[in-house]
KEKE-3310 file (N, C-alpha, C; in steps of 0.2 Angstrom, whole numbers, plus 5000, padded with zeros to 4 digits):
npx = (5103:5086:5079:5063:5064:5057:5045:5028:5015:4997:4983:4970:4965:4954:4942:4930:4919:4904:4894:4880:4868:4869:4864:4873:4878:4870:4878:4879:4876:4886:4896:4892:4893:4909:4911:4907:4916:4928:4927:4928:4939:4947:4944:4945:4962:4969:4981:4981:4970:4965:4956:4955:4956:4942:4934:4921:4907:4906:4912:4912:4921:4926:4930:4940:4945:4935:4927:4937:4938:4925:4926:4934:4932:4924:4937:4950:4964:4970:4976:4973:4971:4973:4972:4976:4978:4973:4984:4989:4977:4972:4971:4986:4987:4973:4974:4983:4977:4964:4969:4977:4968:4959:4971:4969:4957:4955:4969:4981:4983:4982:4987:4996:4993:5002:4998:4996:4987:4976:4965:4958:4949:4949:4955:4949:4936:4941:4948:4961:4974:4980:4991:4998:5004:5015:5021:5013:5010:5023:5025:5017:5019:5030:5025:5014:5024:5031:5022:5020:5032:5031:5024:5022:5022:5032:5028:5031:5023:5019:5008:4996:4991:5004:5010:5015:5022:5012:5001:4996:4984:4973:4986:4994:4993:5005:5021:5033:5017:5015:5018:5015:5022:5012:5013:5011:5021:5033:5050:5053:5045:5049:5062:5061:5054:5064:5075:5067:5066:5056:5044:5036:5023:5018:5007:5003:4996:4996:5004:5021:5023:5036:5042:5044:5056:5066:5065:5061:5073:5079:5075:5080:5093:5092:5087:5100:5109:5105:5106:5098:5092:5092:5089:5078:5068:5049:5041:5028:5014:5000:4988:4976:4964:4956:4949:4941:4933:4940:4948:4944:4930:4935:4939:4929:4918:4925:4927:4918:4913:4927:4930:4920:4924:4936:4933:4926:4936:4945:4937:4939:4951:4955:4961:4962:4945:4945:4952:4947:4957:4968:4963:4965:4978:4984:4981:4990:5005:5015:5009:4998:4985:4978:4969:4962:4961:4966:4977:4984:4984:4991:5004:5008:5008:5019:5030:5029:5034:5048:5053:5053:5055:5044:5037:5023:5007:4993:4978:4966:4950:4939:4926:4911:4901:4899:4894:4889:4891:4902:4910:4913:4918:4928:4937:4935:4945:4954:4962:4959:4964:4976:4985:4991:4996:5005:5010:5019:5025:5036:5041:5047:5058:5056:5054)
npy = (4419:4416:4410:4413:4424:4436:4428:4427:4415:4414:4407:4399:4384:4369:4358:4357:4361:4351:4346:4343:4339:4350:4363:4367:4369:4356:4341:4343:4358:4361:4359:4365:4379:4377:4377:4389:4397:4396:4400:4414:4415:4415:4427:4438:4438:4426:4413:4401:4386:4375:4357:4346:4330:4320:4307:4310:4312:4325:4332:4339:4334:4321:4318:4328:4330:4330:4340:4353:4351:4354:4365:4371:4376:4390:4396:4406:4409:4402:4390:4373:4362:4348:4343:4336:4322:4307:4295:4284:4275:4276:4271:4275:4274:4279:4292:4298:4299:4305:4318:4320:4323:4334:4345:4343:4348:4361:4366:4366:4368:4359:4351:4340:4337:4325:4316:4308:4310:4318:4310:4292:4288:4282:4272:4258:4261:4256:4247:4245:4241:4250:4244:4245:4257:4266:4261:4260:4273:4276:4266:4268:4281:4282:4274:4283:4292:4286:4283:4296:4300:4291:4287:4273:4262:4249:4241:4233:4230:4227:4229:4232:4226:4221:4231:4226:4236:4246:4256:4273:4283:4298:4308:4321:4337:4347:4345:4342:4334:4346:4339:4339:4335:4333:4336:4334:4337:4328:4324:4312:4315:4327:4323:4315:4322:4329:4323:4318:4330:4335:4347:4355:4354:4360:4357:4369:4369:4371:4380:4390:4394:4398:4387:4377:4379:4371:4360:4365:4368:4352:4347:4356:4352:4338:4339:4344:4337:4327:4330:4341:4358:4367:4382:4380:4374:4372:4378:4376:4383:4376:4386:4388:4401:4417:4431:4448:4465:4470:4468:4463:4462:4450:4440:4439:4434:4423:4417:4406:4397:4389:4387:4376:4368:4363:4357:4349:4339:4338:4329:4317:4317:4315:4326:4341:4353:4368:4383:4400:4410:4403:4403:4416:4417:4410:4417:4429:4440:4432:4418:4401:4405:4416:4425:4441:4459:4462:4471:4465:4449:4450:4455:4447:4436:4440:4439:4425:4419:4426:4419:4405:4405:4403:4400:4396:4401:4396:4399:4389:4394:4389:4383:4375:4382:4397:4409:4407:4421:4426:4419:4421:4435:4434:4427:4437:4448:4442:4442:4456:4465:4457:4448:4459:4468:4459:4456:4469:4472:4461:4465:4477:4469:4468:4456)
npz = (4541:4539:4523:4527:4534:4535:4532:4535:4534:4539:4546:4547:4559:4560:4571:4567:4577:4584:4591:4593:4603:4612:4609:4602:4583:4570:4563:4550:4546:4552:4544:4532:4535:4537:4523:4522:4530:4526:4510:4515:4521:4512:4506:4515:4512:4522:4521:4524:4527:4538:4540:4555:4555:4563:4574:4581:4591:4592:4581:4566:4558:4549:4534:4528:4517:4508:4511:4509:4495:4494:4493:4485:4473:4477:4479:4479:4481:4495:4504:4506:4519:4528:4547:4559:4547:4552:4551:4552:4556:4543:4526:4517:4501:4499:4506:4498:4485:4488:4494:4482:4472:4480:4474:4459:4460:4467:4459:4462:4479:4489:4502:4516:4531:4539:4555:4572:4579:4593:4598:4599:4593:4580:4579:4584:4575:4563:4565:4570:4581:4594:4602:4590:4588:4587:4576:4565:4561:4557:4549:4537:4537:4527:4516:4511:4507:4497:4488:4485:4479:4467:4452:4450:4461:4472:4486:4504:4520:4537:4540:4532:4515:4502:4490:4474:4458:4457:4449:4457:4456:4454:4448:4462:4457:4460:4464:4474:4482:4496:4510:4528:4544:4558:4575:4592:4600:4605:4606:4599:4584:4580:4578:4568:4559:4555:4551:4541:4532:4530:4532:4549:4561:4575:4589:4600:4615:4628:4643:4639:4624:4620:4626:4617:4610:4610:4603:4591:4587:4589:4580:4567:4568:4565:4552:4547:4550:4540:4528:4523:4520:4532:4534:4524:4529:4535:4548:4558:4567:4577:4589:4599:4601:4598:4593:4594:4593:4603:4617:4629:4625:4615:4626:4634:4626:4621:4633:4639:4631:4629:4642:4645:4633:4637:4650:4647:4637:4647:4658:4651:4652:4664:4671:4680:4683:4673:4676:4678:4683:4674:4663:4660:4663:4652:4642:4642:4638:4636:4635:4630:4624:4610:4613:4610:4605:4587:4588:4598:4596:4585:4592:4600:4591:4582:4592:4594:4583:4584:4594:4589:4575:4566:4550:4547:4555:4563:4567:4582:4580:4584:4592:4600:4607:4601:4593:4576:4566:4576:4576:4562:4560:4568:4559:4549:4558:4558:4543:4540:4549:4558:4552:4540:4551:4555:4545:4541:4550:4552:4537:4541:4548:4561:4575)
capx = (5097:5081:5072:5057:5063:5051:5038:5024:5008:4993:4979:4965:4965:4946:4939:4921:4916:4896:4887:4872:4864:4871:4866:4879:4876:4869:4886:4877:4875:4893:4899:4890:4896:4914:4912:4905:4921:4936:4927:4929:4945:4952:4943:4950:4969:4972:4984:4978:4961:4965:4954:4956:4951:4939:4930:4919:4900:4905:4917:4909:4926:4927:4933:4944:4949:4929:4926:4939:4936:4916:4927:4940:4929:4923:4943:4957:4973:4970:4979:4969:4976:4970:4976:4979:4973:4976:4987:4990:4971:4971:4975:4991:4984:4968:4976:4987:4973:4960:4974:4976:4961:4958:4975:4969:4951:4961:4974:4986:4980:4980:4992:4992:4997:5001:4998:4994:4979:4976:4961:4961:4941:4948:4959:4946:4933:4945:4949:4968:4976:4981:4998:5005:5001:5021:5024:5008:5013:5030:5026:5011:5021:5034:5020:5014:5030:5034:5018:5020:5036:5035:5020:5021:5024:5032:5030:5030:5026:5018:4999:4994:4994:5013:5009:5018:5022:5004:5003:4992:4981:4975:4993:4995:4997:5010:5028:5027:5012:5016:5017:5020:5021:5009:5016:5009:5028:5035:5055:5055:5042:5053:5069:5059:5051:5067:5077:5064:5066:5048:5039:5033:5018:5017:5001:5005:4988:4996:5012:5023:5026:5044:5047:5045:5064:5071:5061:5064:5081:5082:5071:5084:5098:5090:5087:5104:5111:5102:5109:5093:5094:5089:5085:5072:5062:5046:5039:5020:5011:4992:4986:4970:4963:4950:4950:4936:4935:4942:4951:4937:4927:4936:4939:4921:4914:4928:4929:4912:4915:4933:4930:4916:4927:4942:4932:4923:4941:4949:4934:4940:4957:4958:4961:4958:4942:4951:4949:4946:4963:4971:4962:4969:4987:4985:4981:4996:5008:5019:5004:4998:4980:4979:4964:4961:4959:4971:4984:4987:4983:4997:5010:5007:5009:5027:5032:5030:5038:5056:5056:5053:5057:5042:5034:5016:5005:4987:4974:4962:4946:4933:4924:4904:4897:4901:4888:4893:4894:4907:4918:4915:4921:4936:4942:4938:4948:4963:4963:4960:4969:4980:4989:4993:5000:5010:5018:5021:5032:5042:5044:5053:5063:5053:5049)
capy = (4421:4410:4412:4413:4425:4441:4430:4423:4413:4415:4405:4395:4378:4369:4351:4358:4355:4352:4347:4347:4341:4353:4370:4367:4366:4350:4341:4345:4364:4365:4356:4371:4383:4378:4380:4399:4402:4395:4407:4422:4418:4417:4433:4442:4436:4421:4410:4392:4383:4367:4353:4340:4323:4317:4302:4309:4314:4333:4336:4335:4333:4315:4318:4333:4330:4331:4348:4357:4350:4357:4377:4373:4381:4395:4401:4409:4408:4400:4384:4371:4358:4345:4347:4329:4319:4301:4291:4275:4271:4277:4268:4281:4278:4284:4298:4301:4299:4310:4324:4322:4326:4340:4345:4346:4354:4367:4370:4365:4372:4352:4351:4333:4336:4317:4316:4300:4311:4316:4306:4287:4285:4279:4263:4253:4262:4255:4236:4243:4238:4253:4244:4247:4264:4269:4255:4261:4279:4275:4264:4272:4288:4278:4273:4290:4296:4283:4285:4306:4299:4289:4284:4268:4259:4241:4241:4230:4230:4222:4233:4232:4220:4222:4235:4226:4239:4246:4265:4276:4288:4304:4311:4327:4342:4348:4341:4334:4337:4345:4333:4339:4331:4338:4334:4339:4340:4326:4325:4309:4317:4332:4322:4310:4325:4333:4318:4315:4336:4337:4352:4353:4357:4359:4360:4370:4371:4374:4381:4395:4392:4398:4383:4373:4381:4368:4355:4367:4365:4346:4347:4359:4348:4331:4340:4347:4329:4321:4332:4344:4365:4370:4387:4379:4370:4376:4375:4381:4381:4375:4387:4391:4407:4420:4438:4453:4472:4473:4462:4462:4455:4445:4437:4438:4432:4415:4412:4402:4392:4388:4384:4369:4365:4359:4353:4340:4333:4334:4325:4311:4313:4316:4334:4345:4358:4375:4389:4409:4413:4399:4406:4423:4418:4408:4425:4436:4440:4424:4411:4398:4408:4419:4430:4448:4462:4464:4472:4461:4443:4452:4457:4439:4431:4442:4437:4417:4421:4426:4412:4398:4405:4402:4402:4397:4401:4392:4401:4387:4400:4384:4380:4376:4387:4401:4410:4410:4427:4429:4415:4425:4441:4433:4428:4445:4452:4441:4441:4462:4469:4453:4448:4467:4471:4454:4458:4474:4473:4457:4467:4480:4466:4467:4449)
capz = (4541:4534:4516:4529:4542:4536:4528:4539:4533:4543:4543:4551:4559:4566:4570:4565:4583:4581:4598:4592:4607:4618:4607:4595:4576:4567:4558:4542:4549:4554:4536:4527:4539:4535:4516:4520:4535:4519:4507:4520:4525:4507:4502:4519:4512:4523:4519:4524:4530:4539:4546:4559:4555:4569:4572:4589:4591:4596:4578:4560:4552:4547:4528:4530:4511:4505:4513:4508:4490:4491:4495:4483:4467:4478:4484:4472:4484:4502:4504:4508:4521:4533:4554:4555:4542:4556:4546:4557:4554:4537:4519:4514:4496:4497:4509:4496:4482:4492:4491:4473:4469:4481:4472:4455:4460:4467:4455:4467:4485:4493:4508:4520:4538:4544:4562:4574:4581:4597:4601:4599:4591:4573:4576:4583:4572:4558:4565:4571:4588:4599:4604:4583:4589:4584:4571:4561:4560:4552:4540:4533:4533:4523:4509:4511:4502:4493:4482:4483:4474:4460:4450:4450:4468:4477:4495:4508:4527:4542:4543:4525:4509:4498:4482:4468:4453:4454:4450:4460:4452:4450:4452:4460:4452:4465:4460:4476:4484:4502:4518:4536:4548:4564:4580:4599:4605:4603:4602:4591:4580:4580:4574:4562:4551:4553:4546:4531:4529:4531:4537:4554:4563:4583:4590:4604:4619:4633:4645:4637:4618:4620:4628:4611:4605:4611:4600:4585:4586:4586:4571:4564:4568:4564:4545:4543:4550:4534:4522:4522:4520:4538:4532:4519:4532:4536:4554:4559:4577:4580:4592:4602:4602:4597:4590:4595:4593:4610:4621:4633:4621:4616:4633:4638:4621:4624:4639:4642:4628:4630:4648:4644:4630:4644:4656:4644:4638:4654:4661:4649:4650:4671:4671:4687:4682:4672:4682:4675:4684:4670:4656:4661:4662:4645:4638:4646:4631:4635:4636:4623:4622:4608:4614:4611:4599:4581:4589:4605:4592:4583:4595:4602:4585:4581:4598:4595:4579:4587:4597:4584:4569:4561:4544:4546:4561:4563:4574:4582:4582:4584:4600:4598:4610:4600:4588:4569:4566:4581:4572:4556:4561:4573:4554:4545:4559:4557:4538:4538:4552:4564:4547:4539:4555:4558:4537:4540:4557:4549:4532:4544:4552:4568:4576)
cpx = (5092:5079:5067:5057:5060:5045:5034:5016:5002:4988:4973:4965:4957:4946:4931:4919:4906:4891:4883:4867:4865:4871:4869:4875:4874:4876:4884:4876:4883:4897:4899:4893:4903:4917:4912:4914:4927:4934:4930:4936:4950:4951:4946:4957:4970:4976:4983:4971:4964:4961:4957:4954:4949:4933:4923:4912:4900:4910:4913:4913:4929:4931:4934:4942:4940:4926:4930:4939:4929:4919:4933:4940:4927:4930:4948:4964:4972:4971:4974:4972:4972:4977:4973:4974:4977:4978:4988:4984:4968:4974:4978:4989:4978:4971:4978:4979:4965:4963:4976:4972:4958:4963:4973:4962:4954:4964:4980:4986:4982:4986:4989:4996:4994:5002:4996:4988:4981:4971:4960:4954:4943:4952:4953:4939:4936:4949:4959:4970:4980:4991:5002:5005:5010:5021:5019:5010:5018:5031:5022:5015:5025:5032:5020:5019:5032:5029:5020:5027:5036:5027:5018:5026:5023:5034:5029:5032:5023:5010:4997:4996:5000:5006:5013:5017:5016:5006:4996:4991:4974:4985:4990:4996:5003:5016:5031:5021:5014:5014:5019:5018:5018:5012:5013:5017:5033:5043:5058:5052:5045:5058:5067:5056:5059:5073:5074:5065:5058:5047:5036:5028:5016:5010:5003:4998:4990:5003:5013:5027:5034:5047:5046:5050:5067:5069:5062:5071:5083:5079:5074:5088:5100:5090:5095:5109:5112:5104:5104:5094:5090:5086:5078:5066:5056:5042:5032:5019:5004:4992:4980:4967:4956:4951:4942:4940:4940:4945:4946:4933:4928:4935:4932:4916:4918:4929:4924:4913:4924:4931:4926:4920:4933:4940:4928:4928:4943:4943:4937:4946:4961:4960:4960:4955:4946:4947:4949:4953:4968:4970:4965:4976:4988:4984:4983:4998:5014:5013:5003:4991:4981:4970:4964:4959:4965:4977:4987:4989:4992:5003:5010:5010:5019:5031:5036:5036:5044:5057:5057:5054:5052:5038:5027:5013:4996:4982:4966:4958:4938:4929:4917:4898:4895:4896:4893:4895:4900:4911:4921:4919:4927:4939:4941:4942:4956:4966:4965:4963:4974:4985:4993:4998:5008:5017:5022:5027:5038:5045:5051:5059:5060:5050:5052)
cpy = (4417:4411:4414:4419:4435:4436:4426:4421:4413:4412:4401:4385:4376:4361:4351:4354:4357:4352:4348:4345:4344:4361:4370:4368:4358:4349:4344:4353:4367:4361:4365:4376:4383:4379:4388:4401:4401:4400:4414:4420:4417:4425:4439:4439:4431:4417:4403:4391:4376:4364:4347:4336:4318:4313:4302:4313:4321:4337:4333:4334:4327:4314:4324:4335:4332:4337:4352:4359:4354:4366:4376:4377:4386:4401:4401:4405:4402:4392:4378:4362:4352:4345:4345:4327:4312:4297:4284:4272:4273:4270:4274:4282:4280:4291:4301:4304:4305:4316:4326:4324:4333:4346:4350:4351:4360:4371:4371:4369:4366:4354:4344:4335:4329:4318:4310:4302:4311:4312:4299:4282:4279:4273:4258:4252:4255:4248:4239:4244:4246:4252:4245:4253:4267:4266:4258:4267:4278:4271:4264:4279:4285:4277:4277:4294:4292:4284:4290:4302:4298:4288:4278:4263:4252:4245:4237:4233:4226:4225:4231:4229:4224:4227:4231:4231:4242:4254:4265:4284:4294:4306:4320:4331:4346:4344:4346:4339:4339:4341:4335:4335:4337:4335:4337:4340:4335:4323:4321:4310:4323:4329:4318:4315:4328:4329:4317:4321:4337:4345:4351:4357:4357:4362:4362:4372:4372:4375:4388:4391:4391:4394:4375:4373:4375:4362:4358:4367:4358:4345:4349:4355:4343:4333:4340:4339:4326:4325:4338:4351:4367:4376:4386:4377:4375:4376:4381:4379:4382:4379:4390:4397:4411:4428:4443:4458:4474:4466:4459:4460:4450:4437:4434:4432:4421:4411:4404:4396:4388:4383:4376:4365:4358:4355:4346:4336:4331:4330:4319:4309:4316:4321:4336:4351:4365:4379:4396:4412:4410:4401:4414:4423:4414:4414:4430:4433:4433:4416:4409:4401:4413:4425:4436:4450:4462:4465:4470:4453:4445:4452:4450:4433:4433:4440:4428:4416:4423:4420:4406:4400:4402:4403:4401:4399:4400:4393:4395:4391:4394:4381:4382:4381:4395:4401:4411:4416:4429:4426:4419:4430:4442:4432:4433:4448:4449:4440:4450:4466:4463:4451:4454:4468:4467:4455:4464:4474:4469:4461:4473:4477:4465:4459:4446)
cpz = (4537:4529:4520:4535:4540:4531:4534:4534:4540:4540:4550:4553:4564:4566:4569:4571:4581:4587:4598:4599:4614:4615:4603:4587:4574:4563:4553:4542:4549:4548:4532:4529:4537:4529:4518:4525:4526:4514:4509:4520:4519:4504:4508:4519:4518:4520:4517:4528:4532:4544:4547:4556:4560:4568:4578:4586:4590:4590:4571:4555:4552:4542:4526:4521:4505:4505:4511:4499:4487:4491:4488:4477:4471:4480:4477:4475:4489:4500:4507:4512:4526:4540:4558:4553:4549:4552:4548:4556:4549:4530:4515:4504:4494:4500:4503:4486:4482:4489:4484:4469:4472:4478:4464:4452:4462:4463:4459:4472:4489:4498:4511:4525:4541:4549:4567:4580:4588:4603:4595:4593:4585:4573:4579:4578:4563:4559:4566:4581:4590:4600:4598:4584:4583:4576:4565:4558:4554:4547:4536:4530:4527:4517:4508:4505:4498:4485:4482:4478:4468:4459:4451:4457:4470:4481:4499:4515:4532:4545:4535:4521:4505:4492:4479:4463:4452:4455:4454:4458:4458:4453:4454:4458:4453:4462:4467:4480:4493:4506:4523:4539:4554:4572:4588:4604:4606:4604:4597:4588:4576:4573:4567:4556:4551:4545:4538:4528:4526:4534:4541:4555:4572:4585:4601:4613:4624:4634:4640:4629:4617:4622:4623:4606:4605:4605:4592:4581:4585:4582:4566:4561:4565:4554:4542:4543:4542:4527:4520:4523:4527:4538:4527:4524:4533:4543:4555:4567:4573:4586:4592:4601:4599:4597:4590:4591:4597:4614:4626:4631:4618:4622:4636:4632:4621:4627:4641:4637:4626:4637:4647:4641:4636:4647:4653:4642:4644:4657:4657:4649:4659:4672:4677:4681:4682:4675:4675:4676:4676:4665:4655:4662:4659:4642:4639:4638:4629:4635:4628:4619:4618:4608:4615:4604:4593:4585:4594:4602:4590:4581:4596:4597:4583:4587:4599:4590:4579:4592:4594:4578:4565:4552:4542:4553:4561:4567:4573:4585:4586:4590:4599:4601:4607:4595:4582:4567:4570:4576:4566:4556:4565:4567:4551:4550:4558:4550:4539:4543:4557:4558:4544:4545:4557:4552:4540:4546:4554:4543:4536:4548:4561:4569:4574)
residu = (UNK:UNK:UNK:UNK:UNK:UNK:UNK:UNK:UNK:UNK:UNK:UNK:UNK:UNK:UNK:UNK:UNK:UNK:UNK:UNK:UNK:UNK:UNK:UNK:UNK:UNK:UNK:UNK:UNK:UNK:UNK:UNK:UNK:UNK:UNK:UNK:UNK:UNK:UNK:UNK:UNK:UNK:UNK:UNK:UNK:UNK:UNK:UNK:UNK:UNK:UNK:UNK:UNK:UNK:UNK:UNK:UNK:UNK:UNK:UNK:UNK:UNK:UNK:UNK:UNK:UNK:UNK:UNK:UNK:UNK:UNK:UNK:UNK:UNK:UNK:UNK:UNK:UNK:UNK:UNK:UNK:UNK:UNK:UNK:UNK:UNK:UNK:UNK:UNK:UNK:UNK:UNK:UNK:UNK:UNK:UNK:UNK:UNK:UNK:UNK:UNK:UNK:UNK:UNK:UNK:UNK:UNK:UNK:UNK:UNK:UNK:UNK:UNK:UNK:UNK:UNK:UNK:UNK:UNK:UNK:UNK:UNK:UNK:UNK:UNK:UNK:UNK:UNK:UNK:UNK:UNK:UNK:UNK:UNK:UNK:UNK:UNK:UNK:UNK:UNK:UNK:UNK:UNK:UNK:UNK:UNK:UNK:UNK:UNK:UNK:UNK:UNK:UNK:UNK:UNK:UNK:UNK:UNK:UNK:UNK:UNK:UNK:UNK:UNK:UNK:UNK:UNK:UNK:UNK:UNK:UNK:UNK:UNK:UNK:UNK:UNK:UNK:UNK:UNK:UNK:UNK:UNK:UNK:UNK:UNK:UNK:UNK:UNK:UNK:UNK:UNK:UNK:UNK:UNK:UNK:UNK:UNK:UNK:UNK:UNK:UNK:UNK:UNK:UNK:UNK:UNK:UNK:UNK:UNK:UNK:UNK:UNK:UNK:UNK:UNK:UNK:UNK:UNK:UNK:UNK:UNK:UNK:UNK:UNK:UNK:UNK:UNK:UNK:UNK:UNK:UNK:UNK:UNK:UNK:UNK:UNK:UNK:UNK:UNK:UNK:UNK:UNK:UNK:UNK:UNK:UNK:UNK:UNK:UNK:UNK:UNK:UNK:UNK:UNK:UNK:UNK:UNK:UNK:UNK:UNK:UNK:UNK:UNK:UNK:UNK:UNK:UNK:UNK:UNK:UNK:UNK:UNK:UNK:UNK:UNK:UNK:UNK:UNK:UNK:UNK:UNK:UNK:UNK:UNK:UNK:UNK:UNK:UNK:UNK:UNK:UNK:UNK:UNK:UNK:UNK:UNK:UNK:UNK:UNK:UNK:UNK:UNK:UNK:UNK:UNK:UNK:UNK:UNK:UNK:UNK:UNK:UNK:UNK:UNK:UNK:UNK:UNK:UNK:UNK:UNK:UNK:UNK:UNK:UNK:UNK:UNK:UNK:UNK:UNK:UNK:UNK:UNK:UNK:UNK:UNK:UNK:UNK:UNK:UNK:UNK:UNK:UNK:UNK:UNK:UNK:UNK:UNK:UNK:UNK:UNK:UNK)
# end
């Protein structure tokens, strides 16, 4: 049985989409707005707050580690995480130095989810080449951990200048400062946080969740391989979704904004136009949409939660179309009733 198999963290994941010239908020609009959502959703018991780190016109989360820093004096509990910080076209010690500091403004709250991003904006923004795509990854995460290690760090590798003996400062306040890795499904993302005995994070957007066991499991394997406690691990899903009074409202209040969402990636990323049937058999009780009222989010949530044995779960609520009050009151319903319901079932073994 796992240390983790009645507890579930529940939390929020966003890329502060902005669109200002399409209706949307101004970035500087949906920055302030993200302070006021982290407030609410530590003061309605949430667990975590994580942003994406995006480099695109239509997302105002560029410095993940900056914003969570401006909520981290307004919140008591609520963990404060970025959902991914891109690390391949990052410097691991400022990553690692950012964190530190949102760390010790917190009172230890910081989290870093390393992830290789699933848009491409920041390596040439940032002068790197596409083809180290893999190579980048792994030996940034590599630095990444070797400063969380020790104080003072020698590294050498083949993207960035050798460290000689040089400490990196502030130290976290964390002893270490958590690291997951985030992963869109991966199976060598899988095996390599299991190997490092890292914490994962599947961001899971479409298909039937259930069919990410299998990926759970060589993540299992890959840790216990390495000498790692398989029941310690900690595994979370990135999913979609949105929370009403009512399912109907829900539905109705998501769809429109959901739907433009889709069909502006898939224009860029070759897609056939999503349909209303597709958004409706993403939000049966086996899909990856988490849309309705409390107690369907819920049942929904307890459900993925026996398939994957999770311990954190991340509802993406964020799509521009959507008025802020709706967003606000989709997190007071998952802080005061879609959480309570999700403990209560696990405390009796349910799920």
């Amino acid at each position: 049985m796992s240390d983790h198999s009645n507890t579930l963290e529940i939390g929020l994941s966003t890329f502060l989409e902005a669109r200002p010239g399409n209706g949307g908020p101004t970035h500087a609009e949906r920055l302030r707005q993200a302070v006021e959502e982290i407030r609410l959703a530590d003061q309605v018991g949430l667990d975590v707050y994580a942003i994406g780190e995006h480099h695109r016109s239509d997302y105002a989360s560029s410095s993940p580690a900056v914003i969570l820093a401006a909520a981290a004096p307004l919140t008591r509990r609520i963990r404060l995480s970025s959902a991914v910080t891109v690390l391949s076209s990052d410097d691991p010690v400022r990553v690692y130095q950012d964190f530190a500091t949102l760390d010790g403004i917190s009172n230890g709250r910081a989290e870093i989810m390393a992830g290789r991003g699933s848009f491409i904006e920041s390596f040439p923004l940032f002068g790197y080449d596409l083809n180290d795509y893999d190579e980048l990854f792994e030996e940034k995460l590599e630095l990444l951990l070797k400063i969380r290690a020790s104080e003072k760090v020698t590294w050498r590798g083949g993207h960035r200048p050798a460290i000689n003996n040089m400490g990196v400062y502030p130290r976290a306040q964390q002893e270490p400062l958590p690291v997951w890795i985030g992963t869109g499904g991966s199976p060598d993302s899988a095996i390599r946080a299991g190997l490092l005995g890292l914490p994962i994070a599947f961001a899971i957007i479409g298909g039937m969740p259930e069919r990410f066991a299998p990926l759970v499991n060589l993540y299992k394997e890959a840790a216990a391989k390495a000498g790692h406690d398989p029941d310690k691990l900690q595994i979370a899903t990135h999913s979609h979704g949105f929370v009403a009074d009512t399912t109907e409202e829900a539905a109705e209040q998501y769809y429109p904004a959901w739907i433009e969402q889709m069909n502006q990636i898939g224009k860029e990323r070759g897609w056939p136009p999503y349909t209303r049937e597709a958004f409706d058999a993403a939000r049966s009780l086996r899909g990856a949409l988490y849309v309705g009222n409390p107690e369907y989010v819920a049942e929904k949530i307890l459900l993925l939660h026996k398939h994957l044995g999770l311990t954190r779960f991340l509802l993406h609520i964020d799509v521009s179309a959507l008025p802020h009050r709706e967003l606000l009151h989709a997190i007071e319903l998952l802080g005061t009733q879609v959480a309570p319901i999700v403990r209560k079932e696990l405390a009796r073994g349910n799920g």
